[in-house]
VEXDREN-2710 file (C-alpha; in Angstrom, 1 decimal):
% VEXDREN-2710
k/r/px/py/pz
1/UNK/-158.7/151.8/73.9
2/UNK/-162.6/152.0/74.1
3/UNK/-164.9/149.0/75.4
4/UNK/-166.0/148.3/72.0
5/UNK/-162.6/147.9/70.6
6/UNK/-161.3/145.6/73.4
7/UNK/-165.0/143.8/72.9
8/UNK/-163.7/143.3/69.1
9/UNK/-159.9/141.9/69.9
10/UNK/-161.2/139.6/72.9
11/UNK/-164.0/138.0/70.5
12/UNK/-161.0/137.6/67.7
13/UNK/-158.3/135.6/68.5
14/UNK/-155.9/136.6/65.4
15/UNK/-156.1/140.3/66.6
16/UNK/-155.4/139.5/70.1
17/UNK/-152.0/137.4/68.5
18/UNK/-151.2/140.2/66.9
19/UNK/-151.4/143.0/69.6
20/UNK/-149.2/140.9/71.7
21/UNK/-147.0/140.7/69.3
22/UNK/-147.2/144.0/68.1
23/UNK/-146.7/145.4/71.5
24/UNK/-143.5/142.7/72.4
25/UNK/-142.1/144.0/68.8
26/UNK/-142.4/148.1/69.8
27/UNK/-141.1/147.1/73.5
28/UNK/-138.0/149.2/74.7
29/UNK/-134.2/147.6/74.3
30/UNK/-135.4/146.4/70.8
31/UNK/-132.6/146.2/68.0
32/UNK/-131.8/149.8/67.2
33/UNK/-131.0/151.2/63.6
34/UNK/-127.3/150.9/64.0
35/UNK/-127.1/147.3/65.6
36/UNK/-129.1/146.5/62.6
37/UNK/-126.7/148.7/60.1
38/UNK/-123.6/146.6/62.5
39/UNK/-125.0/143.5/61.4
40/UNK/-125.6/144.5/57.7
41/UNK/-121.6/145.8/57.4
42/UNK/-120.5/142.6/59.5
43/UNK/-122.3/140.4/56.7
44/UNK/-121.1/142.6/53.8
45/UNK/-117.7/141.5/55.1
46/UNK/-117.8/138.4/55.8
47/UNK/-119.0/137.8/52.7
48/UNK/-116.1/140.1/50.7
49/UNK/-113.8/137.9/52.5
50/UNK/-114.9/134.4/52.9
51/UNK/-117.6/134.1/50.3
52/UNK/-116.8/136.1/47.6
53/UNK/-113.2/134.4/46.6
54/UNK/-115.4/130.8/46.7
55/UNK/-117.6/131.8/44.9
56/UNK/-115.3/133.3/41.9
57/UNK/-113.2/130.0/42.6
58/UNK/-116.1/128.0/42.1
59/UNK/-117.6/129.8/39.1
60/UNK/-114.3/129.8/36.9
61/UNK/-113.4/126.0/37.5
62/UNK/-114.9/122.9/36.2
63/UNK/-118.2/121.9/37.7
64/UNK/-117.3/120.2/41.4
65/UNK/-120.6/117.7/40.2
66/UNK/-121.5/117.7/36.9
67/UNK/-124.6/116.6/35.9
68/UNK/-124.7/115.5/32.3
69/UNK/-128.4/113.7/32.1
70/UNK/-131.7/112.9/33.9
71/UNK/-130.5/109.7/35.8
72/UNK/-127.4/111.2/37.6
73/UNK/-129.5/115.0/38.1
74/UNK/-132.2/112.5/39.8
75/UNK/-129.7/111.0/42.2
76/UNK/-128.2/113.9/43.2
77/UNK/-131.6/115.4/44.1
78/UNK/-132.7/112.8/45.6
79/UNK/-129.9/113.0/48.2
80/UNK/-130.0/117.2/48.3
81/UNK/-133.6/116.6/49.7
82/UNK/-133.7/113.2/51.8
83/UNK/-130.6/115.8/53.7
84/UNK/-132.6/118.9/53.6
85/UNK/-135.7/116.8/55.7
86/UNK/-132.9/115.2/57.9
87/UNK/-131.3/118.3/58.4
88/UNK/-134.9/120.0/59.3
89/UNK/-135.5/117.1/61.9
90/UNK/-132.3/117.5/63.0
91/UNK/-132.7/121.2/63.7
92/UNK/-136.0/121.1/65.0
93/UNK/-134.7/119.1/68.2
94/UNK/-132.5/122.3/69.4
95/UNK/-134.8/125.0/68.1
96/UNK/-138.0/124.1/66.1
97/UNK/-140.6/127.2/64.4
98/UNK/-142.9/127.2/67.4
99/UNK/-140.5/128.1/69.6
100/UNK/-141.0/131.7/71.3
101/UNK/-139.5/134.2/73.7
102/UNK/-140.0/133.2/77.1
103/UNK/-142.4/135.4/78.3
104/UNK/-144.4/136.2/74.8
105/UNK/-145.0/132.4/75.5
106/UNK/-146.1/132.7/79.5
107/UNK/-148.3/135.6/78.0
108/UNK/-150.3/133.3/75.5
109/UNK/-150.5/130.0/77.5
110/UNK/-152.2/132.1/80.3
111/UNK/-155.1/133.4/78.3
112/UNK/-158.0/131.7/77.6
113/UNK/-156.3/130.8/73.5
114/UNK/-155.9/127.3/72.5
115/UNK/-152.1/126.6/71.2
116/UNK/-153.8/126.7/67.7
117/UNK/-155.0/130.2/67.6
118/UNK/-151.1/131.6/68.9
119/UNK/-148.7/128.8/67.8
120/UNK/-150.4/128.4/64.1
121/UNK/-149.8/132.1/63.1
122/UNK/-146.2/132.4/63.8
123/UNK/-145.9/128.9/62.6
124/UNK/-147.0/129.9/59.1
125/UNK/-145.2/132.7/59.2
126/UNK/-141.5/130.6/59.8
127/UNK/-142.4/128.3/57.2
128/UNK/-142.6/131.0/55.0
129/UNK/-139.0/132.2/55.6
130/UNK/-137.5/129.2/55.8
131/UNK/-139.1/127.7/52.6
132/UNK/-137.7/131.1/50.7
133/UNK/-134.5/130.6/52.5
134/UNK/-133.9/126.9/51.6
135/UNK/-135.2/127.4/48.2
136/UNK/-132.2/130.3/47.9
137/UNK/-129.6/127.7/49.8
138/UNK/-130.3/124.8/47.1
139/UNK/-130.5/127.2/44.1
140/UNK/-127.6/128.9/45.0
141/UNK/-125.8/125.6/45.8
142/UNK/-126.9/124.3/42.2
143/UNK/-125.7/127.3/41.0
144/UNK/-121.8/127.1/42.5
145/UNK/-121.5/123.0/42.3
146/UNK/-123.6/122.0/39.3
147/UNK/-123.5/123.1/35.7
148/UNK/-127.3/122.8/35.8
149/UNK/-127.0/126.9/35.1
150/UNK/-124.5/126.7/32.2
151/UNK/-127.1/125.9/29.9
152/UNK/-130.3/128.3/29.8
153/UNK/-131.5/126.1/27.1
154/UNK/-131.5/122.8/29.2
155/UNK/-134.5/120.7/29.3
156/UNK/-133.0/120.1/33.3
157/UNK/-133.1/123.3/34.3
158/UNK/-136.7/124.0/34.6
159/UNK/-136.9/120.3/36.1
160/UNK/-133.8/121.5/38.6
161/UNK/-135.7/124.9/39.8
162/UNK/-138.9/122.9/40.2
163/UNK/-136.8/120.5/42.6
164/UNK/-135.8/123.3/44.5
165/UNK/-139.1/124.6/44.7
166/UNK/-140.3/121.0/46.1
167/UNK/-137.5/120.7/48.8
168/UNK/-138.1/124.7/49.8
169/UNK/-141.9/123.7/50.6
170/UNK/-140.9/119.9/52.2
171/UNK/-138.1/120.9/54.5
172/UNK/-140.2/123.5/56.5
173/UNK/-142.8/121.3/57.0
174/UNK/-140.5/118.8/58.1
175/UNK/-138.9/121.1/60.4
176/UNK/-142.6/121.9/62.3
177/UNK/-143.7/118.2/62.0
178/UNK/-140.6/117.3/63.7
179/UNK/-140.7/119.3/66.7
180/UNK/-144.3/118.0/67.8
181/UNK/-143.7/114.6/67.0
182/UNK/-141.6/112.3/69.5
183/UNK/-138.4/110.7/68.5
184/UNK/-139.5/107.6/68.0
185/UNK/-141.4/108.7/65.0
186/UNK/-138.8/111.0/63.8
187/UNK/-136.1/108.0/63.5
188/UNK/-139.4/105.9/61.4
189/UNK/-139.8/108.8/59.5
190/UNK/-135.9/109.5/58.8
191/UNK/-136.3/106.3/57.9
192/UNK/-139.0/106.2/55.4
193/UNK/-137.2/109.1/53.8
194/UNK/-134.1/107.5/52.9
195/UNK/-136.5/104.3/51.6
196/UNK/-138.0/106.6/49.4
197/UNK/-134.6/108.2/48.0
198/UNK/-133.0/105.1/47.3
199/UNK/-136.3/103.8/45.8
200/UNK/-136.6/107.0/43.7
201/UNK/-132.9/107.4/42.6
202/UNK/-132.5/103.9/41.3
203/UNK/-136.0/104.7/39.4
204/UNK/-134.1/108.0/37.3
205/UNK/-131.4/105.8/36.6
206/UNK/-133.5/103.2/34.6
207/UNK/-135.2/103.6/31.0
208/UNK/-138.6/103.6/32.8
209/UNK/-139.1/107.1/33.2
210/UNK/-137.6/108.7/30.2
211/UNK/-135.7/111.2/31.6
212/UNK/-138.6/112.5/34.2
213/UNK/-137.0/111.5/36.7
214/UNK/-136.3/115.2/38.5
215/UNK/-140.3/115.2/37.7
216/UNK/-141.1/112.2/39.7
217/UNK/-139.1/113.7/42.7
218/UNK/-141.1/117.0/42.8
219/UNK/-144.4/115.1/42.5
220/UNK/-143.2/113.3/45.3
221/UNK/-141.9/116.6/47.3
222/UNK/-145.0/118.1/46.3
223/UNK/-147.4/115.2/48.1
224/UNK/-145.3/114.6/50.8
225/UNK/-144.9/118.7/52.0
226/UNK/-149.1/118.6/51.5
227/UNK/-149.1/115.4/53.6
228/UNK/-146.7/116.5/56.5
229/UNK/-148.0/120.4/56.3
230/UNK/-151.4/119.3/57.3
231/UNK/-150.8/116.8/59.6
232/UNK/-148.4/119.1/61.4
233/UNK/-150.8/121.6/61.9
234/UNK/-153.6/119.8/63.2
235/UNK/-151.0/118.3/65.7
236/UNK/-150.6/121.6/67.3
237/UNK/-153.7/122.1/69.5
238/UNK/-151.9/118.6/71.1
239/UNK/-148.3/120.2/71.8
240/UNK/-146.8/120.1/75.1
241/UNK/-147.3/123.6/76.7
242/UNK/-144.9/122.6/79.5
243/UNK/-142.3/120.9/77.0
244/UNK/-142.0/124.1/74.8
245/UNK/-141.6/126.6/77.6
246/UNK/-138.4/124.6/78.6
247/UNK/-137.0/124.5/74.5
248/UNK/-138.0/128.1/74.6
249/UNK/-136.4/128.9/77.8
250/UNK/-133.1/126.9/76.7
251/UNK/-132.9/129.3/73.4
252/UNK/-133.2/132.3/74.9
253/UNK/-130.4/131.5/77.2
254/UNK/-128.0/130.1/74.5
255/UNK/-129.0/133.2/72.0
256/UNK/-127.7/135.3/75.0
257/UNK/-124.3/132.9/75.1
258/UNK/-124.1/133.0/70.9
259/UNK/-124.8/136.8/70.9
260/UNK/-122.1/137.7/74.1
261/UNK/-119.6/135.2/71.7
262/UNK/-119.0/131.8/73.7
263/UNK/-121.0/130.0/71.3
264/UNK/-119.5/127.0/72.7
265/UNK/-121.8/127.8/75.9
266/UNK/-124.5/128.1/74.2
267/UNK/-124.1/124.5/72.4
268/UNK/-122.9/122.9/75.9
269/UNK/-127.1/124.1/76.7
270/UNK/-128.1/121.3/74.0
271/UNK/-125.9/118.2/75.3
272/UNK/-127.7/115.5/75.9
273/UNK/-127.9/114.4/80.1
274/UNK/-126.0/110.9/80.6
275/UNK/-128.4/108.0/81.5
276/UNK/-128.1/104.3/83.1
277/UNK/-125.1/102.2/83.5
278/UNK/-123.8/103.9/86.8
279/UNK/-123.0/100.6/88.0
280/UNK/-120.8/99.7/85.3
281/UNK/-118.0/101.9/85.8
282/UNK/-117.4/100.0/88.8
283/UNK/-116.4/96.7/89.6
284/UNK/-118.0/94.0/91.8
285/UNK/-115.3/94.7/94.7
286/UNK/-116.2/98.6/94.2
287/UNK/-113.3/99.1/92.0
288/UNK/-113.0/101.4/89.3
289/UNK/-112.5/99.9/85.5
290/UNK/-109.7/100.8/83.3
291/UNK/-109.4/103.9/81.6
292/UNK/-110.6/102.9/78.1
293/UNK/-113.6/100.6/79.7
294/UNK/-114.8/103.7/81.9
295/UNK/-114.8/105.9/78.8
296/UNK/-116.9/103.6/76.7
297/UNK/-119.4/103.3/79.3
298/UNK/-119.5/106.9/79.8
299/UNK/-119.8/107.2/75.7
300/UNK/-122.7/104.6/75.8
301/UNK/-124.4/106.8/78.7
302/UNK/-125.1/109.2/76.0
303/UNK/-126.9/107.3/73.2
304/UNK/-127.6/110.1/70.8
305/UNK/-124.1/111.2/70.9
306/UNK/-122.6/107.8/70.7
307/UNK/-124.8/106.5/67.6
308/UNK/-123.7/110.2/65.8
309/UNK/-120.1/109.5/66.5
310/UNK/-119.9/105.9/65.1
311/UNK/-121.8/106.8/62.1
312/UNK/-119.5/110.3/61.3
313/UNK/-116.3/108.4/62.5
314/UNK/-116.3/105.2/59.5
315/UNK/-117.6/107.7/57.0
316/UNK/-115.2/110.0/57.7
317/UNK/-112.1/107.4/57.7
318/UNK/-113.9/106.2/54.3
319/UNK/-114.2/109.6/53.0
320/UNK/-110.6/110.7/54.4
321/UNK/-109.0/108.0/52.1
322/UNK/-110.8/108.1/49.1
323/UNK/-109.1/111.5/49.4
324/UNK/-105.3/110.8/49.8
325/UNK/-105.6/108.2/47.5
326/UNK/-106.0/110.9/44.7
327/UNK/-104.2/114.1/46.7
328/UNK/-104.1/116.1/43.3
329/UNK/-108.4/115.5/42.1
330/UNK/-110.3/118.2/42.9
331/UNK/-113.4/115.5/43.8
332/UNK/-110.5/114.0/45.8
333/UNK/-109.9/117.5/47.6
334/UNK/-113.7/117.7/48.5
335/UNK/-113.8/113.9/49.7
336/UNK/-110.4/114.5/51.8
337/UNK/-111.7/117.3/53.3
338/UNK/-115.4/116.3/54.1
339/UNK/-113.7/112.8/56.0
340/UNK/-111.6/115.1/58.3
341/UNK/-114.2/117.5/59.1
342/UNK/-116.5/113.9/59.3
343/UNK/-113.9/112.7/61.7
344/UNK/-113.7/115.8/64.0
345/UNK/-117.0/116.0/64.5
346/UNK/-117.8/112.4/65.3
347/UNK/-114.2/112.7/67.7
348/UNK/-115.6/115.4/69.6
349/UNK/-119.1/113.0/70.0
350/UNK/-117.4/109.9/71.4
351/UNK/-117.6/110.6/74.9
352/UNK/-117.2/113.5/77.5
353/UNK/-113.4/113.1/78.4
354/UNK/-112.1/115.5/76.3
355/UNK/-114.6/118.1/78.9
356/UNK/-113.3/116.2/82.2
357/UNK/-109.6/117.0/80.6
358/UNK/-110.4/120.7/80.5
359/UNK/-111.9/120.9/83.8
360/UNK/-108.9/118.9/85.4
361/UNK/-106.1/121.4/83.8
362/UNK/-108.6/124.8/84.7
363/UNK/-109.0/123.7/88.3
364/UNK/-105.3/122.3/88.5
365/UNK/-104.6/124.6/91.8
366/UNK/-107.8/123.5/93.4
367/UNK/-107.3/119.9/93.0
368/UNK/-103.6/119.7/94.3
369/UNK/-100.6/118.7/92.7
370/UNK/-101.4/114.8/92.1
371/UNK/-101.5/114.7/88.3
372/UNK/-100.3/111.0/87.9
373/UNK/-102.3/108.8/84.8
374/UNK/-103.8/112.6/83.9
375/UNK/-103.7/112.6/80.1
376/UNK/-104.4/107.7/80.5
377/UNK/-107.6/108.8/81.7
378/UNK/-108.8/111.6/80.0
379/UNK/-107.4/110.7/76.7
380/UNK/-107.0/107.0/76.7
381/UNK/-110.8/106.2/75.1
382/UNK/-111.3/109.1/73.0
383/UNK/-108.0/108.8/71.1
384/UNK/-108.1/105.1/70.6
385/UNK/-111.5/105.5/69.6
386/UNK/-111.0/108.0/66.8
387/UNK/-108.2/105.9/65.6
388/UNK/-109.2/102.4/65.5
389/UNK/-112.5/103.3/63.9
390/UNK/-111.2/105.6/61.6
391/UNK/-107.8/102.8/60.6
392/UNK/-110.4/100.2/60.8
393/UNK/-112.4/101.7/58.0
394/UNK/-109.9/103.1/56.4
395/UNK/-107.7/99.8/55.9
396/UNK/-111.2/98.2/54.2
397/UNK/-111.8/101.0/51.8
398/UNK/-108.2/100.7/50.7
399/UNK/-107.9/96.9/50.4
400/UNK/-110.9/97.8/48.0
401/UNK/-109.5/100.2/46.3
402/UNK/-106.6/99.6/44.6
403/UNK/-104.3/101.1/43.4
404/UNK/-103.9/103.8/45.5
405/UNK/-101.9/106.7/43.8
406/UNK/-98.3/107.5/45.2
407/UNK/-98.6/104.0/46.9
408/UNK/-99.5/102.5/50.1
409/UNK/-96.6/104.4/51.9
410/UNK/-98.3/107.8/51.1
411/UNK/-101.7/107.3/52.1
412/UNK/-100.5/105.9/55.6
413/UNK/-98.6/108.7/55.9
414/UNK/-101.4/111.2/55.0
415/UNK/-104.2/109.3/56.4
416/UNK/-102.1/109.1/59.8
417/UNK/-101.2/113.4/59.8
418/UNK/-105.1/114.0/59.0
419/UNK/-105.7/112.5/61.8
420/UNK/-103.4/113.6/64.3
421/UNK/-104.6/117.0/63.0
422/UNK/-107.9/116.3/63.8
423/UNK/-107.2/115.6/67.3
424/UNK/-104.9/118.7/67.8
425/UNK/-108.0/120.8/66.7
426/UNK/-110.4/119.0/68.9
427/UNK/-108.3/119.3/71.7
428/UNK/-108.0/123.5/70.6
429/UNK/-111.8/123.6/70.4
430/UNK/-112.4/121.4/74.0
431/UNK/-109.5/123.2/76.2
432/UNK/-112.3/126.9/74.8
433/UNK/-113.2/128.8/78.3
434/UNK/-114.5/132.8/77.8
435/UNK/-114.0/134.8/75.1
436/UNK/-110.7/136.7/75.2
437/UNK/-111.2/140.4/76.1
438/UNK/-107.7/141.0/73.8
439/UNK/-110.3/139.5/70.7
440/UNK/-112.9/142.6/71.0
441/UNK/-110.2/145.6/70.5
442/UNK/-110.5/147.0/67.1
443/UNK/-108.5/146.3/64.3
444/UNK/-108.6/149.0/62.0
445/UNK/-108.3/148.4/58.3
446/UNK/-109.5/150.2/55.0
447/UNK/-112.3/148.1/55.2
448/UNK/-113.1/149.2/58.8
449/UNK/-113.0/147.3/62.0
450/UNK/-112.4/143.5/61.2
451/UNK/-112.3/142.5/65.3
452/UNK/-116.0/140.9/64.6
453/UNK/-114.1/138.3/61.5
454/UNK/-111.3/137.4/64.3
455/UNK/-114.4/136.8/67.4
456/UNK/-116.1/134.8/64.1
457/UNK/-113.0/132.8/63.7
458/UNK/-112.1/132.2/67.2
459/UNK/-116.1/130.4/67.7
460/UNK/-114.7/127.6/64.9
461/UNK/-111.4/127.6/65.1
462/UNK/-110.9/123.4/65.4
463/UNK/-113.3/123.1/62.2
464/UNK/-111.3/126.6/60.3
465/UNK/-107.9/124.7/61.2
466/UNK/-108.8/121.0/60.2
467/UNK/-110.1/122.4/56.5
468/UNK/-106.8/125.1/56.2
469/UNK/-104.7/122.5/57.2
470/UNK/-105.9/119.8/55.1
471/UNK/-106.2/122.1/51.9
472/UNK/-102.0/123.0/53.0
473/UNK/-101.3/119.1/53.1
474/UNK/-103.0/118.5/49.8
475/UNK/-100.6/121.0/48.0
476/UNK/-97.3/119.4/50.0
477/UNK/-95.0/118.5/47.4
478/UNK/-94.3/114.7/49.5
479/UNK/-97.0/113.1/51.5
480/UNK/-93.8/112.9/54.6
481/UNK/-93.7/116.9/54.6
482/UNK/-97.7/116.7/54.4
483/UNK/-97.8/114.7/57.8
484/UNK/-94.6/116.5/59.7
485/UNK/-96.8/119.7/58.8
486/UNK/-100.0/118.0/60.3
487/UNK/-97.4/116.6/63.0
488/UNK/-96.4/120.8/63.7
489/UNK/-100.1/122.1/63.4
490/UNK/-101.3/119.7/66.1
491/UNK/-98.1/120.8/68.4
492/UNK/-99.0/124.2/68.0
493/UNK/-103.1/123.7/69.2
494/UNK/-102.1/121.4/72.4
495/UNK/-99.6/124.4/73.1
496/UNK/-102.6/126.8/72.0
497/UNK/-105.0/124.6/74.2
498/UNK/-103.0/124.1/77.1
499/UNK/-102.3/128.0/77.0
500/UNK/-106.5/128.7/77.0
501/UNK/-106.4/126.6/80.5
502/UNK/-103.6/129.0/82.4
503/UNK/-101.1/126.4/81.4
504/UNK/-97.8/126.6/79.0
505/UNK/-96.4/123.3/77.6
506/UNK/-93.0/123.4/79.7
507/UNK/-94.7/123.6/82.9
508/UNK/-97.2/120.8/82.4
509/UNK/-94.3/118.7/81.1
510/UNK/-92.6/119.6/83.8
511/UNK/-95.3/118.7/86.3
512/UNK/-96.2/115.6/84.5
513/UNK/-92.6/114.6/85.2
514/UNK/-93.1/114.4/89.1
515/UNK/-96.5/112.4/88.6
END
């Protein structure tokens, strides 16, 4: 490199971005041809197995939401984007688009740049994938749940694609405005959004627009990504240098636990640190509370946590009996199956027992034999939580919805094995330690090696076995065998769970005996 050419990237700020990034790109132990051509066959795959057979189910059944005018098309976008904007807020706590590799990072923040000239580039250059990406996600979704398609000739259709278009350009913007702003104005701004969709959706339903409704919302998409997209950017010559190098730090240490395949590691990076209330699990004489006080407080200790689980617990107990109450609807299906998976999630959010379980039975040799009020106080506040909350709302939805098909009986009964097969799966996913060497040997098949689809299914397997198992139970003949299958699938993941910890179930019954 001569003196002029280093003269001409030092007085250009873009160039110098680029070399660095150009040089970081070319380094050595970069992505080869064949982990590339791996990845490719993995996806080609996954997507012969999983996606393909949804897909045709999808496309040769009625439409899972129709969408037979203006009004109900307005609603329904309305909510697809106020979820796309949460979802980007969401995301960009955990990993936003200015996040960088460690030391590509420690590279720019010790030149003489300004955030704006390194952190705007690759920010534009995100946005730009992730716009394309979530316009493909809510066409495609439009495409498989909606007969907005069915019709080329539809006066929606142009409308629909144009909504798309609008929630491809908001959500990225979102995703970047949420990262630099602080939480406080992400909740006011989570806020606003879901004033404006209500606002908007009860507009498309009334005679005052016409049928412009799906109009209206991409006017409104439109404004708001120009908005948000500028403001974002002019907020990042003000980001917090120090702040970013610990979110980048943090991803490049749970993309090394996600690409080694203890996924669950990498997640346990992003759990939020408990806070306050020390002195309450304590009582004045230096006592410790009872086992369902202690775990409420320790719930409460992490806010974030505890506000997602008691909004994903009610909605799921709603959601799970709208569900029973019609076990042979297809809508019914979706609803049944969206509360359970509503219901795992927020039971695995409640509070940090179901981790102090996992330790206790993994380091049962190093803690001695006293196992006495083991499962009281580990289990005690998470169970009762999951099921008062979720009986609680699901008694209301079904004293207001009557009648309930098969009778009250039935949706006990299935309401009841849902959850207890909820729990048997969280308690599968919690008791996960390392990935099981036995997982990586091959398994060789026509269609090559499928060891990478049973690594794949061993990272979900609480969510893969609360959807299997409630899709089973909705084609059980009787709602009893539907809830002694649930009863036999949740037996089989504490025997599965308790086998991940070094234990089997007749020795810790046995040793729970003597406690």
């Amino acid at each position: 490199m001569t003196t002029d050419s280093a003269t001409t990237i030092e007085a250009d700020p873009r160039d110098r971005v680029h070399a660095v990034r150009h040089r970081y790109a070319h380094r050595g132990g970069r992505a080869t041809v064949q982990d590339w051509a791996y990845t490719v066959y993995l996806s080609v795959i996954l997507g012969a197995v999983y996606v393909a057979p949804v897909v045709h189910l999808m496309r040769t059944t009625e439409a899972l939401v129709p969408l037979p005018s203006a009004g109900p098309a307005t609603s329904a976008a309305c909510l697809v984007a106020a979820v796309a904007v949460w979802g980007a807020q969401l995301t960009s706590r955990f990993w936003g688009p200015l996040v960088l590799k460690p030391f590509v990072l420690h590279v720019f923040t010790t030149t003489d740049l300004s955030p704006a000239d390194y952190l705007n580039t690759i920010a534009r250059r995100r946005l730009a994938y992730a716009g394309l990406g979530t316009f493909l996600t809510v066409c495609t979704a439009a495409f498989l749940a909606t007969d907005l398609f069915d019709d080329p000739g539809s006066t929606l259709l142009p409308q629909g694609v144009a909504v798309a278009v609008g929630i491809g350009a908001v959500a990225p913007v979102a995703w970047l405005w949420s990262q630099i702003r602080t939480v406080r104005e992400n909740v006011l701004f989570a806020g606003a959004v879901a004033v404006a969709a209500t606002a908007i959706a009860l507009l498309g339903r009334s005679a005052l627009l016409g049928g412009g409704g799906l109009w209206l919302v991409t006017g409104v998409l439109a404004v708001a990504a120009a908005v948000l997209g500028r403001s974002a950017f002019r907020s990042v010559r003000t980001v917090d240098l120090a702040r970013l190098t610990r979110e980048s730090a943090r991803a490049a240490e749970a993309q090394t636990f996600a690409w080694t395949g203890t996924l669950h590691h990498a997640l346990d990076l992003y759990r939020p640190q408990p806070r306050g209330l020390t002195s309450a699990l304590t009582r004045r004489d230096g006592r410790l509370r009872g086992h369902l006080v202690q775990g409420a407080v320790r719930a409460v200790r992490t806010r974030g946590r505890a506000i997602a689980a008691a909004a994903f617990l009610p909605t799921g107990g709603v959601l799970l009996t709208l569900g029973v109450a019609e076990p042979d609807a297809r809508p019914a299906t979706l609803s049944w199956a969206a509360g359970a998976v509503g219901v795992y999630l927020g039971s695995g959010w409640v509070g940090e027992s179901w981790r102090g379980l996992r330790d206790e039975l993994a380091l049962a040799t190093l803690l001695g034999e006293w196992w006495g009020g083991l499962l009281a106080r580990t289990l005690a506040w998470p169970v009762v939580a999951v099921v008062v909350t979720v009986g609680l709302a699901s008694s209301v939805t079904a004293m207001t919805r009557r009648p309930l098909q098969g009778g009250p009986a039935d949706a006990v009964l299935l309401t009841a094995g849902s959850v207890v097969l909820v729990l048997g799966a969280r308690f599968l996913r919690e008791m996960k330690m390392n990935l099981p060497v036995e997982l990586l040997l091959p398994i060789i098949t026509p269609l090559g090696d499928l060891s990478a689809l049973r690594v794949f299914v061993w990272q979900f397997d609480g969510l893969v076995i609360v959807v299997a198992g409630v899709l089973v139970m909705n084609g059980m003949p009787s709602a009893t065998g539907a809830a002694l299958l649930a009863l036999i699938t949740a037996t089989c993941c504490l025997w599965g769970g308790l086998r991940r910890t070094g234990w089997s179930l007749r020795p810790f019954i046995t040793r729970l005996g003597r406690a």
